[in-house]
VOGU-3710 file (C-alpha; in Angstrom, 3 decimals, decimal comma):
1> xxxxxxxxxx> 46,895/18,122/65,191  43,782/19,970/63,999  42,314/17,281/61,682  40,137/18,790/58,237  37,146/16,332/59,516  37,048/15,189/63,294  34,327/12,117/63,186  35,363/10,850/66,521  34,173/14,127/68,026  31,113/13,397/66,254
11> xxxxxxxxxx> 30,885/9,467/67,229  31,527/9,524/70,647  27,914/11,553/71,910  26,392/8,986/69,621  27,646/5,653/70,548  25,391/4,633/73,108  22,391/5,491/70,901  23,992/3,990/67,589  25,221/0,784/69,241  21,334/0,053/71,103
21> xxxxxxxxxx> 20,549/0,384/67,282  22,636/-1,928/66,006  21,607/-4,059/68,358  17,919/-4,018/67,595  18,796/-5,023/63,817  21,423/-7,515/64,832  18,031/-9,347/67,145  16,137/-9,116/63,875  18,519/-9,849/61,162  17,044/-7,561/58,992
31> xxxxxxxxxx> 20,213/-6,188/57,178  18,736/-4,796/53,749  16,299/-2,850/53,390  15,100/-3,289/56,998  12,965/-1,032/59,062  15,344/1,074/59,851  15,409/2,085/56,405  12,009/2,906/55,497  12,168/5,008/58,754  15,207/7,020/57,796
41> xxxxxxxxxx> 13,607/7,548/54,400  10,322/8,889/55,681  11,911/10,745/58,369  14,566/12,529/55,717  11,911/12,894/53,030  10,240/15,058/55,845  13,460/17,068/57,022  13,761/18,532/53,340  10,008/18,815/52,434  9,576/16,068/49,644
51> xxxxxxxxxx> 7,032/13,211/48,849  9,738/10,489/48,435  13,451/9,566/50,026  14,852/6,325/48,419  18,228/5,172/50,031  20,788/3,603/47,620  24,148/2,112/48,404  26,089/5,438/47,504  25,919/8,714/46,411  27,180/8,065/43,239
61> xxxxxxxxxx> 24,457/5,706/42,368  22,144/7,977/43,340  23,097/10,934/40,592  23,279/7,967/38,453  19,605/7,189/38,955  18,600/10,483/38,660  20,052/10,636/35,156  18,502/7,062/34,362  14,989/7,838/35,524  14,884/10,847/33,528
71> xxxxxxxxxx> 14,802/8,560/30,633  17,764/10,485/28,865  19,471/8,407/26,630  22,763/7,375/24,549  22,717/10,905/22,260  21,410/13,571/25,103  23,878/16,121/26,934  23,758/16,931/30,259  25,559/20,009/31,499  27,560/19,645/34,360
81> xxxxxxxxxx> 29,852/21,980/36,403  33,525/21,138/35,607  34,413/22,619/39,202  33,031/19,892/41,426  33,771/16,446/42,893  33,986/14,256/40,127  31,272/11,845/40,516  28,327/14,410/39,331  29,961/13,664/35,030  30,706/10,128/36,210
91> xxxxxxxxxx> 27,516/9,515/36,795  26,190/10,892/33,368  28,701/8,611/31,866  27,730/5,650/33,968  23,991/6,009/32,758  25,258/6,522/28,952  25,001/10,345/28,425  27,121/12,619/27,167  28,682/15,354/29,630  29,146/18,561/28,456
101> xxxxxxxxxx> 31,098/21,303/31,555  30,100/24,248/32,328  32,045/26,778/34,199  31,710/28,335/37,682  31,020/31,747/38,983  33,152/33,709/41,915  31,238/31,679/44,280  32,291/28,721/42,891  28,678/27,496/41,433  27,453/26,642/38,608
111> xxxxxxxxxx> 27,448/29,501/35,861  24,466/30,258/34,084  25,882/32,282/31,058  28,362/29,607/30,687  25,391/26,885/30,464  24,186/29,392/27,814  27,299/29,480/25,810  27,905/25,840/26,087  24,004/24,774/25,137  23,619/23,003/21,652
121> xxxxxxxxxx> 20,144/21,230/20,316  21,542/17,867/22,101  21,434/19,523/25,395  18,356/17,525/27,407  19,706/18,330/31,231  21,346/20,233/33,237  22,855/18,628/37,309  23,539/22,017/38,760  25,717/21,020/41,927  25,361/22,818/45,239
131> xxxxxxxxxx> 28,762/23,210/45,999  30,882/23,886/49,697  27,436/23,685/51,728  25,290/26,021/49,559  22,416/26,589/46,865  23,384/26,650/43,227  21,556/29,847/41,497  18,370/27,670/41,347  15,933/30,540/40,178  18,288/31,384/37,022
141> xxxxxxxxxx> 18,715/28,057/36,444  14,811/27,113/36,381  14,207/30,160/34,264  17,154/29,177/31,732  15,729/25,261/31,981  12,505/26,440/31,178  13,205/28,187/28,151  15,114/25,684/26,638  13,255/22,621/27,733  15,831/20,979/30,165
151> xxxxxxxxxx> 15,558/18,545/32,958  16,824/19,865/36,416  18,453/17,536/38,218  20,530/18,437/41,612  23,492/17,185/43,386  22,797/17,800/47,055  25,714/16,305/48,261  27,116/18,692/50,238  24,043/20,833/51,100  21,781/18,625/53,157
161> xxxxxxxxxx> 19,747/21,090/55,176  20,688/24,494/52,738  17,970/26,639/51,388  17,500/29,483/48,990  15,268/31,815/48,894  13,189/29,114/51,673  13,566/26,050/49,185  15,172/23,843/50,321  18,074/21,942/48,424  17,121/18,585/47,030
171> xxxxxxxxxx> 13,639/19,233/46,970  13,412/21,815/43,598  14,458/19,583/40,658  12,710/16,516/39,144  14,984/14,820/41,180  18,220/15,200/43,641  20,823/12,863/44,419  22,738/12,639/47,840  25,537/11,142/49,618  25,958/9,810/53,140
181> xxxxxxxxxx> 29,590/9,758/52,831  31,002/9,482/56,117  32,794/13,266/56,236  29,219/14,576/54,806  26,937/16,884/56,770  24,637/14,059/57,658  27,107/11,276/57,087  27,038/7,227/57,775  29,772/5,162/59,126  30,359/3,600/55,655
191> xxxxxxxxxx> 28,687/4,800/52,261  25,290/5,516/51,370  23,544/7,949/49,364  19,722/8,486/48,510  17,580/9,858/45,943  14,750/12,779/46,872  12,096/14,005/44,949  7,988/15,099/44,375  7,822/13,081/41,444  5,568/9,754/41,636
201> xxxxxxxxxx> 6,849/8,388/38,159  10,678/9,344/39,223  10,169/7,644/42,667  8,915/4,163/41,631  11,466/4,109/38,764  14,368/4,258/41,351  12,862/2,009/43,624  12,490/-0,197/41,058  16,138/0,466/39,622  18,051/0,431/43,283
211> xxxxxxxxxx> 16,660/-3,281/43,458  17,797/-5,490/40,609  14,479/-3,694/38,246  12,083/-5,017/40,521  9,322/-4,603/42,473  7,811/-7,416/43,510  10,584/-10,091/44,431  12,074/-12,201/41,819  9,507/-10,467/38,740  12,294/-8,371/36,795
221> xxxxxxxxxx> 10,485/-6,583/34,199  13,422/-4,096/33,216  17,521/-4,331/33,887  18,725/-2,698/37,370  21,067/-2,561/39,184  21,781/-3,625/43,196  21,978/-0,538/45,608  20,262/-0,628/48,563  21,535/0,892/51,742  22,508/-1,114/54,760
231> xxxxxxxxxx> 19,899/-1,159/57,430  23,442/-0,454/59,961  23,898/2,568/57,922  20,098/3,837/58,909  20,525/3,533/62,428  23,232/5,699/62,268  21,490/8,144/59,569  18,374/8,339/61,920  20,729/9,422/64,864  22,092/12,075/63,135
241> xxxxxxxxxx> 19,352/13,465/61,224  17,614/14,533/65,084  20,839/16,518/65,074  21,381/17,992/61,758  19,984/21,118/62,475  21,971/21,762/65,119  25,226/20,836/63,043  24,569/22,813/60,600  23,683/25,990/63,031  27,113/24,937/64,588
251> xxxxxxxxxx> 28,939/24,783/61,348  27,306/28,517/60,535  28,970/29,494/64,073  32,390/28,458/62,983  31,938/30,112/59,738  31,313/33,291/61,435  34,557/32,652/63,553  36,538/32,273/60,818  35,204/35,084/58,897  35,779/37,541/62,058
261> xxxxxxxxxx> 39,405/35,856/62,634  40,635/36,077/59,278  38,900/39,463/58,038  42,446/41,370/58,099  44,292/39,218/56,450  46,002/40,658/53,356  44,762/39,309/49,877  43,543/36,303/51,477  39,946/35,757/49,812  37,194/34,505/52,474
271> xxxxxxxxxx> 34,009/32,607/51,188  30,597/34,207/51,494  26,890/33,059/51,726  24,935/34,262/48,684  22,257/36,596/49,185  19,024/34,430/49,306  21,272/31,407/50,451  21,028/29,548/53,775  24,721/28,205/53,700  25,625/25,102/55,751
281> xxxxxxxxxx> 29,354/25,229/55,207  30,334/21,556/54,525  33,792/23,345/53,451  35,428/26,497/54,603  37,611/27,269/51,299  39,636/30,164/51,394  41,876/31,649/48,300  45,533/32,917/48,149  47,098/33,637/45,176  48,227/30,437/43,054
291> xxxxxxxxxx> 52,140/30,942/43,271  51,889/30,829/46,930  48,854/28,323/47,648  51,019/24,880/48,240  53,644/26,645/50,703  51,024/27,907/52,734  49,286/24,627/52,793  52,668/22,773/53,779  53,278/25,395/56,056  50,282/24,993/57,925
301> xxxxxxxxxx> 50,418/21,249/57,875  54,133/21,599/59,283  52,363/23,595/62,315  49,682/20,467/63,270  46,541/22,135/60,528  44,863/20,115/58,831  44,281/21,241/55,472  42,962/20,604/51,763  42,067/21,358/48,432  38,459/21,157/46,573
311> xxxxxxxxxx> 39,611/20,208/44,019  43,015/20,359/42,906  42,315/19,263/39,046  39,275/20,360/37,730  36,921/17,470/35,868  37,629/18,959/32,643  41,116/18,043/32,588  40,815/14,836/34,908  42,604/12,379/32,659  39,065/9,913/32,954
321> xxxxxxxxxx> 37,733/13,165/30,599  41,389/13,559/28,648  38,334/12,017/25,339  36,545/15,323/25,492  39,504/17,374/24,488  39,522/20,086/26,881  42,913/22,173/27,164  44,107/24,108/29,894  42,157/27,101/29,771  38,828/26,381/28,727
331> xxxxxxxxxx> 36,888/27,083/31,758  39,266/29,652/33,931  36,962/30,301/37,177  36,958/26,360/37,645  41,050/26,408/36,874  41,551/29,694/39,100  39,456/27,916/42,227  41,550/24,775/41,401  44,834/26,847/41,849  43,973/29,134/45,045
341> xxxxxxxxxx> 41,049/26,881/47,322  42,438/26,092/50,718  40,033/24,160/52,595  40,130/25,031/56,369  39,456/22,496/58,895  35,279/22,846/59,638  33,140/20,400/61,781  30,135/20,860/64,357  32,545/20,297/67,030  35,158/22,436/66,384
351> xxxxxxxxxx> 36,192/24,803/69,132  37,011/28,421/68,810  40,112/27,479/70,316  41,411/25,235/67,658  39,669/27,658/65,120  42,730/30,357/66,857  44,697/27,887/65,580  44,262/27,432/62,872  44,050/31,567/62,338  47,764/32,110/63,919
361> xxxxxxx> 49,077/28,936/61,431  47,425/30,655/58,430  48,577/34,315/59,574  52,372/32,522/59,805  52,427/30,426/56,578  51,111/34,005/54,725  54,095/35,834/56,491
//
């Protein structure tokens, strides 16, 4: 079996390092917000370029902060890409917006002339999301923002280490939220997830937020929330942030496998890197036509591959959004990705072996 996500191939190079961590905090009982955890967030704030990392408890949390720090409130829209994980609109909704989706483009990010169409005079945001391991169309997206007097926020969640045009992702909004999801580029053993950003106001508003509203302990001057990242979940963020690079150039390598293995194969539609884009490939999503996709995925899986879809029901008709009244229809590039994405198995460790593989089960189920 060819899993989607091998992260015991991942562990077991680390374990010696990651268990002498654990260790250390273990001897010093610092389990929240220990060491370890101002480390990882000066070391990561460095990686990506930016004046302030602040580690919350989940990645969710930390698009949630963004929203909340912005100081948007009960009557402002944010747009948001219906074709995306869901927790970019939950997280409007969890800080007491109002989401308003936007469609995608070919590449499966955010579409600016659909942000246009769907813009109104209660539009105060926009969380472009930097989908699959790449950039969101930043530059368009700062020149429509600026016209229209929006807040940028990102979702870097899967695109820690991409860059566009040299800027790098999470570090060109006000603010960017991330997760440490375990199956993430840089991922923990458990969840985690982190706010970035230049801002000084934006940074000690989310430190203040992630920790019950408070600064100084036991002085609560404003309502928070708790979210603070486990100091176990550092150790492990710190060991794999020396190596993101290299995961990411290793993830690029497979890409370029599977874009030389599968080249010839029919009407099956291969994923690109954007001009301008430095893609990191968290997913490899292919596309085959819509009456054919689920055969070819159980036909694969029947052969030992490994495969899924991003995402099968776009957030638009998710029934948690059913209020919003969107039919079938409304946004077709998100509903066409929903219907023809097959996510290949991708990981630094794959081998171009098992990436053979998975080529001869995908020539076979399209036969």
């Amino acid at each position: 079996m060819i899993p989607l996500v091998d992260l015991k191939a991942n562990w077991l190079p680390l374990e010696k390092e990651i268990k002498e961590g654990w260790d250390r905090v273990m001897d010093k009982t610092a389990f929240i917000l220990g060491p370890e955890v101002k480390e990882f967030e000066t070391e990561y704030a460095a990686y990506l370029g930016v004046k302030h990392c602040i580690t919350v408890a989940n990645g969710t949390d930390a698009l949630e902060l963004c929203v909340r720090a912005a100081g948007l409130g009960a009557d402002d829209e944010v747009l948001v890409p219906a074709n995306s994980f869901i927790a970019t609109a939950l997280a409007v909704i969890r800080a007491g917006c109002k989401v308003k989706f936007v469609d995608c483009d070919a590449d499966h990010l955010i579409d600016v002339d659909s942000c246009v169409k769907q813009l109104s005079k209660k539009t105060m945001a926009i969380f472009p999301v930097h989908l699959f391991g790449q950039v969101a169309p930043m530059e368009k997206i700062g020149a429509f923002a600026k016209t229209h007097g929006l807040i940028v926020m990102e979702d870097a969640a899967q695109a820690q280490g991409a860059k566009q045009n040299g800027k790098v992702a999470g570090a060109i909004g006000v603010s960017a939220g991330t997760s440490f999801y375990p199956g993430k580029n840089l991922g923990a053993y458990g969840d985690g997830g982190a706010v970035t950003t230049n801002d000084e106001a934006t940074a000690k508003k989310i430190r203040a937020l992630r920790n019950y509203g408070s600064e100084v302990k036991y002085f609560h001057p404003e309502v928070g929330f708790n979210s603070r990242l486990d100091t176990l979940q550092a150790v492990v963020l710190r060991a794999k942030l020396k190596r993101l690079t290299e995961y990411n150039a290793q993830r690029r390598a497979a890409a370029e496998r599977y874009h030389g293995l599968l080249k010839d194969f029919g009407d099956l539609k291969l994923p690109r890197a954007v001009p301008g884009n430095e893609h990191i490939w968290h997913i490899y999503a292919v596309q085959v036509a819509a009456s054919r996709r689920d055969a070819v995925m159980k036909s694969m899986q029947d052969q030992g591959v490994g495969v899924g879809v991003h995402y099968p029901v776009p957030i638009h008709l998710q029934g948690a959004f059913a209020g919003h009244g969107h039919k079938a229809g409304a946004f077709p590039m998100a509903e066409k990705a929903a219907a023809e994405m097959i996510s290949l198995p991708i990981f630094p460790e794959i081998t171009a072996a098992q990436q053979e593989q998975v080529a001869a089960a995908l020539k076979k189920a399209l036969s």
